[in-house]
Each structure stands twice: as C-alpha cells, then as structure tokens.
C-alpha positions in Angstrom: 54.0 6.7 -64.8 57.6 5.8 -65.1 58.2 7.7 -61.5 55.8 5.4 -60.2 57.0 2.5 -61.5 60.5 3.3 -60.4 59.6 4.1 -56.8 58.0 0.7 -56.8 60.8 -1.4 -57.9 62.9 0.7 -55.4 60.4 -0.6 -52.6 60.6 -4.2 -53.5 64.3 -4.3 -53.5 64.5 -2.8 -49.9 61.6 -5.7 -48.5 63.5 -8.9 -47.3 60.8 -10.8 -47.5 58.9 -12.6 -51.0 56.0 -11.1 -51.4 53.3 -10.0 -54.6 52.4 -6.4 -55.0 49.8 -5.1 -57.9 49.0 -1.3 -58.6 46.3 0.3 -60.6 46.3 3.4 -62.2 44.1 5.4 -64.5 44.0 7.2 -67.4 41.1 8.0 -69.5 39.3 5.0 -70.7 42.2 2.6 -70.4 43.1 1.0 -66.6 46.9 0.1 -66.4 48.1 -2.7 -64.4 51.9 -3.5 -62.5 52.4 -6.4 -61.3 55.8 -7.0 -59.5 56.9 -10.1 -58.8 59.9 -10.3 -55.8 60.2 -14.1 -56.0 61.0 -14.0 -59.7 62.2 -10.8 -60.0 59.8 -9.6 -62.6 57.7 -6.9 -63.8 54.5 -7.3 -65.9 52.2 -4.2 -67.5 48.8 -5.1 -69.3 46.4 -2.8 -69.9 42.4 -3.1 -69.5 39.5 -1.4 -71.3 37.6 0.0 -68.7 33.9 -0.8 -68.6 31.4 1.6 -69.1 28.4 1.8 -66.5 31.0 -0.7 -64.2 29.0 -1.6 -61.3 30.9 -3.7 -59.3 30.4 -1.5 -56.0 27.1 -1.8 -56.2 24.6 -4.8 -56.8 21.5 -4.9 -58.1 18.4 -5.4 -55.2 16.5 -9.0 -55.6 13.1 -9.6 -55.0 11.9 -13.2 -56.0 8.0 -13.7 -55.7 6.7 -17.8 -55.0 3.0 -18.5 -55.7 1.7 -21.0 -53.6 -1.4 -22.9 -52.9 -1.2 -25.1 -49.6 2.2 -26.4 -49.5 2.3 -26.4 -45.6 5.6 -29.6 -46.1 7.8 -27.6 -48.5 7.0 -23.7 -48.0 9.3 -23.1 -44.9 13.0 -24.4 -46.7 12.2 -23.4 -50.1 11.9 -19.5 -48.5 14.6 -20.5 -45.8 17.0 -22.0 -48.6 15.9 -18.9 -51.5 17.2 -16.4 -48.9 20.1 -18.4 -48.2 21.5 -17.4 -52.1 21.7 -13.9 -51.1 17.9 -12.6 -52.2 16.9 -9.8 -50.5 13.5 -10.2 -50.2 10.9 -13.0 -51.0 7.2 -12.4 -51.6 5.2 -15.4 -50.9 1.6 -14.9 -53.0 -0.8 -17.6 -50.9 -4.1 -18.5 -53.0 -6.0 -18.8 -49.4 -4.1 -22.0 -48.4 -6.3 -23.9 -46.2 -3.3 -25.5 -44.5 -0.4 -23.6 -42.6 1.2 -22.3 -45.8 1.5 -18.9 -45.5 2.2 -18.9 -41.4 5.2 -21.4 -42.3 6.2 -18.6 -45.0 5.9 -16.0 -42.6 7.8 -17.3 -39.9 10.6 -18.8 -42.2 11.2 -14.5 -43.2 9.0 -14.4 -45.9 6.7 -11.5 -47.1 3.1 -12.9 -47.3 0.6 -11.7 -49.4 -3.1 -13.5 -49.5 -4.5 -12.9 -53.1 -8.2 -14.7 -52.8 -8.5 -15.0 -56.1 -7.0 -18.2 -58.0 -4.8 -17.9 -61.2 -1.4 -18.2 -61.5 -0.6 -14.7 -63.5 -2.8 -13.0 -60.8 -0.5 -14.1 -58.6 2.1 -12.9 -59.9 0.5 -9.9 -60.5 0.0 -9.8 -57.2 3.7 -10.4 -55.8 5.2 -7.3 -58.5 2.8 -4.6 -57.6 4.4 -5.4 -53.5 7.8 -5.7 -54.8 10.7 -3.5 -53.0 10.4 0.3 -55.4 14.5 -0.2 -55.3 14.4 -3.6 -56.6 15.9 -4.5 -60.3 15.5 -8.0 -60.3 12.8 -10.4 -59.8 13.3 -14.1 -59.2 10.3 -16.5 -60.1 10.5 -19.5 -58.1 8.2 -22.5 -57.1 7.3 -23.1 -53.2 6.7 -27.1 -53.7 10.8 -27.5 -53.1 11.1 -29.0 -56.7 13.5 -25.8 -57.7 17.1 -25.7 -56.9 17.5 -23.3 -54.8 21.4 -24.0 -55.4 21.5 -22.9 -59.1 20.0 -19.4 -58.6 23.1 -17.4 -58.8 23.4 -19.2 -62.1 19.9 -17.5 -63.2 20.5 -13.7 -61.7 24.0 -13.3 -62.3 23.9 -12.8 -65.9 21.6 -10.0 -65.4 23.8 -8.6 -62.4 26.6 -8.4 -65.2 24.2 -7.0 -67.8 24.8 -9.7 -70.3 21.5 -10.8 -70.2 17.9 -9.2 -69.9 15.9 -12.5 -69.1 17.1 -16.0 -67.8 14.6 -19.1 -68.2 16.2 -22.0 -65.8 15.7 -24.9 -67.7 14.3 -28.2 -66.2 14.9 -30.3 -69.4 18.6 -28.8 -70.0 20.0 -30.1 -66.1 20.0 -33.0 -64.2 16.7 -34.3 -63.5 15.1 -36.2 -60.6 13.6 -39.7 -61.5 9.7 -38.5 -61.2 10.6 -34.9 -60.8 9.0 -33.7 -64.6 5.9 -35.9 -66.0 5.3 -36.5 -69.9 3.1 -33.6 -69.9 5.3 -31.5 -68.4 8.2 -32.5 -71.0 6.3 -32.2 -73.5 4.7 -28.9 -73.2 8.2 -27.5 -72.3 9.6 -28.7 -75.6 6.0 -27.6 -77.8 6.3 -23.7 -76.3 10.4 -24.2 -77.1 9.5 -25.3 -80.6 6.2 -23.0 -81.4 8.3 -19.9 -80.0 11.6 -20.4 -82.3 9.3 -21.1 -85.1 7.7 -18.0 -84.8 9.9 -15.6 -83.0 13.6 -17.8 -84.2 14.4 -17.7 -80.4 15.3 -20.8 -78.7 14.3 -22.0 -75.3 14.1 -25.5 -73.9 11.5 -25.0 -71.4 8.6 -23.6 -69.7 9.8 -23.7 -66.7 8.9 -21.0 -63.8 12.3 -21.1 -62.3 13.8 -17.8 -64.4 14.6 -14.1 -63.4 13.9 -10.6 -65.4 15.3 -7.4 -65.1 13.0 -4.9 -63.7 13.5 -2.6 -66.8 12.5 -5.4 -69.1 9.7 -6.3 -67.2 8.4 -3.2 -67.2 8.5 -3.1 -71.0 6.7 -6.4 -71.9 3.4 -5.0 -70.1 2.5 -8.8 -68.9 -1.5 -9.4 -68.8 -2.6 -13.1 -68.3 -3.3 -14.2 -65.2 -4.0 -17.7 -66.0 -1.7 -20.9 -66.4 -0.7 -18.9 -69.3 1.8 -16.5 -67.8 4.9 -18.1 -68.5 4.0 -18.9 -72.2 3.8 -15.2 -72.3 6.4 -14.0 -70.5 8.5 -15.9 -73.0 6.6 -14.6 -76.0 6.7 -10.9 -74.9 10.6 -11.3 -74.5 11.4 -13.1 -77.7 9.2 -10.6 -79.6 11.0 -7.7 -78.4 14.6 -8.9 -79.0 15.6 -9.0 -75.4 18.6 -10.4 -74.4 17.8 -14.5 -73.3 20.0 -17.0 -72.0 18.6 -20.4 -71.2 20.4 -22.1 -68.5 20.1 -25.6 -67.2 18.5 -25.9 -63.8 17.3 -29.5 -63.5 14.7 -30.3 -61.5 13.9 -32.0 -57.6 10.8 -34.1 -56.7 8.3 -32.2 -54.6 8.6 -32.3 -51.0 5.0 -32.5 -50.5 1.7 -31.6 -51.3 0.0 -32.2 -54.4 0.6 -30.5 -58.3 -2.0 -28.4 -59.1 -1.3 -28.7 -62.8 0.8 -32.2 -63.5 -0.9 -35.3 -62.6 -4.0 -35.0 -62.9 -5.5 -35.6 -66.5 -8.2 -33.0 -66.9 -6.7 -30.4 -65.3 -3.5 -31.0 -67.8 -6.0 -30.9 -70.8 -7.3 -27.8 -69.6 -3.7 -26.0 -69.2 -2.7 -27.4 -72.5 -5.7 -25.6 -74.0 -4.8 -22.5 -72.0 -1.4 -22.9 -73.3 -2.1 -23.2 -77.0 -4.8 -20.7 -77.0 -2.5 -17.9 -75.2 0.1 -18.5 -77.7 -2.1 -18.4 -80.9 -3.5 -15.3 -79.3 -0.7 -13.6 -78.2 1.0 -14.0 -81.2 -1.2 -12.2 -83.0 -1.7 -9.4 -80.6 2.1 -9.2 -80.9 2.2 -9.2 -84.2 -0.3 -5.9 -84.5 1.9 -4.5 -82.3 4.7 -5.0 -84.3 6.8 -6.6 -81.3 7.6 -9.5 -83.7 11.6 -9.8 -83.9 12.8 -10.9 -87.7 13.7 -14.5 -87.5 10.4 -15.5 -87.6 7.9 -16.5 -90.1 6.3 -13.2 -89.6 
C-alpha cells in the first residue's frame, strides 16, 4: 500500500498542471480511499465499510401496473410521463373502457391488458400475473393524471437501496391541489392510518394507490381481495408481517379528465367505506389466526 501511495505522489509532482486524482483499493471487507490533492498539496486516507450484497452495477427491473376505466383525456401522458422516470415497463389493466382508453395506452408504449371483469384488486391481479418474470419492483399508479409522475423515484428508490420493503406515497403528507382529494377521500386515508397503527402500531397517513413493493415481499403477503379493498389490505398484510415501510409525501394533482369512479359520488362512497371497514375487520382477524400480527398492537 505504501508503494502505491508513493508512486502516486511521485506522479503528481511530475504533472504541471492542478488536477484531482482518487484511487481505490481493497482489502477484505474494508475499501480504502487516496485522495491527492495537487492544488493544496495534500493527501487524505479514509476508509469505507464495504457493503454487503452492493448492487450498484445492477438495478433492480420496474414494472408499474395502472387500472383504468375509460380515461380516454389522461391515459396517454400519465403512461408517456410514468416511462419518462425510468420504468421499464407499464401494464395498463382496462375494465372494457368504452372510450379510447386502452388504444391511447397502447399507442403511448404501454402494455394493455382488457380484464372484463370489474373490481379493482382483480385488476391488479390482473396486471402481476403479466408482469416481466425478471421484474423486482412493481409501481402502483393511477391513469386519471392525479399522481405525480415526478415523485416516483422518491417511492422506488428506497427499495432499489434495500432500505425499505414497501413505500405508500402519501397524498395527505405533500403538497395538495385545491380539489385534488375530497372529504371522503381525507378522511378514509386518515381512518385506515389510524385503525392500522392501532392494531398493527404501524403508522401510515394514507390510502393512497400511488406506492411500490418489492417483488419478494409481495410474493409473501399472498394478496386476495379484488374489491375496492385492495389497498386497505395491501397495507394490513405488510404491517402485519413487520415489513420494512416508509411513508413518503407525494401530494396530489386534479384529474385531467374523466370522472372518479369512487370519490364524488355519495353512494358509491358509502358503499367503499363499507368495503373498507368490512376488509379491515375481516382481515384482521384472518391475520390474526395466522399469526401475522406484528407486537405493537393491541393483539
């Protein structure tokens, strides 16, 4: 080591010209670092743990998978703008649009997949069972154009690092449109935040279906509903087994068009807030059998 560093001072002092040279060298678990400064003369050492399992040469694949039910306006720069953040594939799931939805997906470089029936986990359900085999993260995003497409490095990057299994992107936490979220919306996000640290003492803010999952951690939570329901138990199912959870603020955009097929509209919000509460009260007690349940809780 001291050879090297000696034929490296040697070099600087026979360059005329300023200039910044750092070496690396390795030795066992430990990287150590030179840096040899001309300008000031100096020389600096600092040594680095190496990580274990370091991937930076390769990154993890990225599949993200939008339901959608005829939202002909948005479709085409919501999949435009998702690829644009470096996804490699998106799934679009099309309930049988009756407008141009899924040619607009299509033609903007999307993957289109026509599930007849409706439900929002069968969607879903859907989109994974097409997803790429080499794929180890999937991106849940909305086709209306009321996700920012903008803050999705901020949801899959903390799983590309491995410091986090599941990311929720939540609506309540960033900047919000004027319009963009209605009561019903704010307040079922902060009901499933509360009922789920209550129960499981893991805190979200949200409901929102702007997050992202590792592929390994998916595949362990064995997702069923294929209702409304589905992000109420994606949540549950990751809380109860002591996955690693960030909750990152995301805001939220006004829809570019078409109409909500849940907000709005009184009955229909009645009847997903008894889907809701019904999944949950269920679920948790499946869970609980299980014995997924985390301590924390009140379990």
């Amino acid at each position: 080591m001291l050879c090297q560093l000696w034929d490296a001072l040697e070099f600087i002092k026979q360059t005329p010209l300023p200039f910044l040279i750092s070496q690396h060298l390795f030795k066992g678990e430990q990287v150590v670092s030179f840096t040899f400064d001309n300008v000031h003369g100096c020389c600096a050492m600092n040594d680095h743990p190496k990580l274990a399992g370091d991937k930076t040469d390769a990154v993890e694949k990225v599949s993200a998978i939008i339901p959608c039910l005829n939202e002909e306006e948005a479709i085409g720069s919501v999949v435009v703008s998702v690829l644009a953040q470096g996804v490699d594939e998106v799934m679009v799931v099309d309930g049988n649009s009756r407008d141009a939805t899924a040619e607009r997906a299509q033609a903007a470089g999307a993957r289109v997949i026509v599930e007849p029936h409706r439900g929002y986990g069968r969607a879903m359900m859907s989109g994974l069972a097409q997803i790429d085999p080499e794929t180890q993260i999937v991106l849940f995003f909305d086709g209306d154009g009321s996700d920012r497409s903008d803050k999705i490095p901020l949801v899959i990057e903390p799983i590309r690092k491995g410091v986090a299994d599941f990311v929720l992107g939540s609506r309540l936490k960033g900047e919000r449109e004027p319009g963009s979220l209605t009561f019903s919306q704010i307040v079922a996000g902060y009901l499933a935040g509360f009922l789920i640290r209550v129960v499981y003492g893991v805190r979200f803010t949200d409901m929102s279906p702007f997050r992202a999952i590792s592929r390994n951690a998916l595949e362990k939570i064995h997702m069923e509903d294929e209702t409304f329901g589905w992000n109420l138990e994606m949540q549950m199912r990751v809380a109860a087994a002591g996955l690693r959870i960030l909750d990152v603020p995301v805001g939220q955009r006004c829809r570019m068009g078409g109409v909500s097929k849940v907000s709005g509209n009184l009955l229909v919000s009645v009847k997903v807030a008894c889907v809701l509460v019904k999944t949950f009260f269920r679920l948790a007690l499946s869970l609980r059998r299980e014995g997924m349940v985390r301590s924390g809780g009140i379990f």
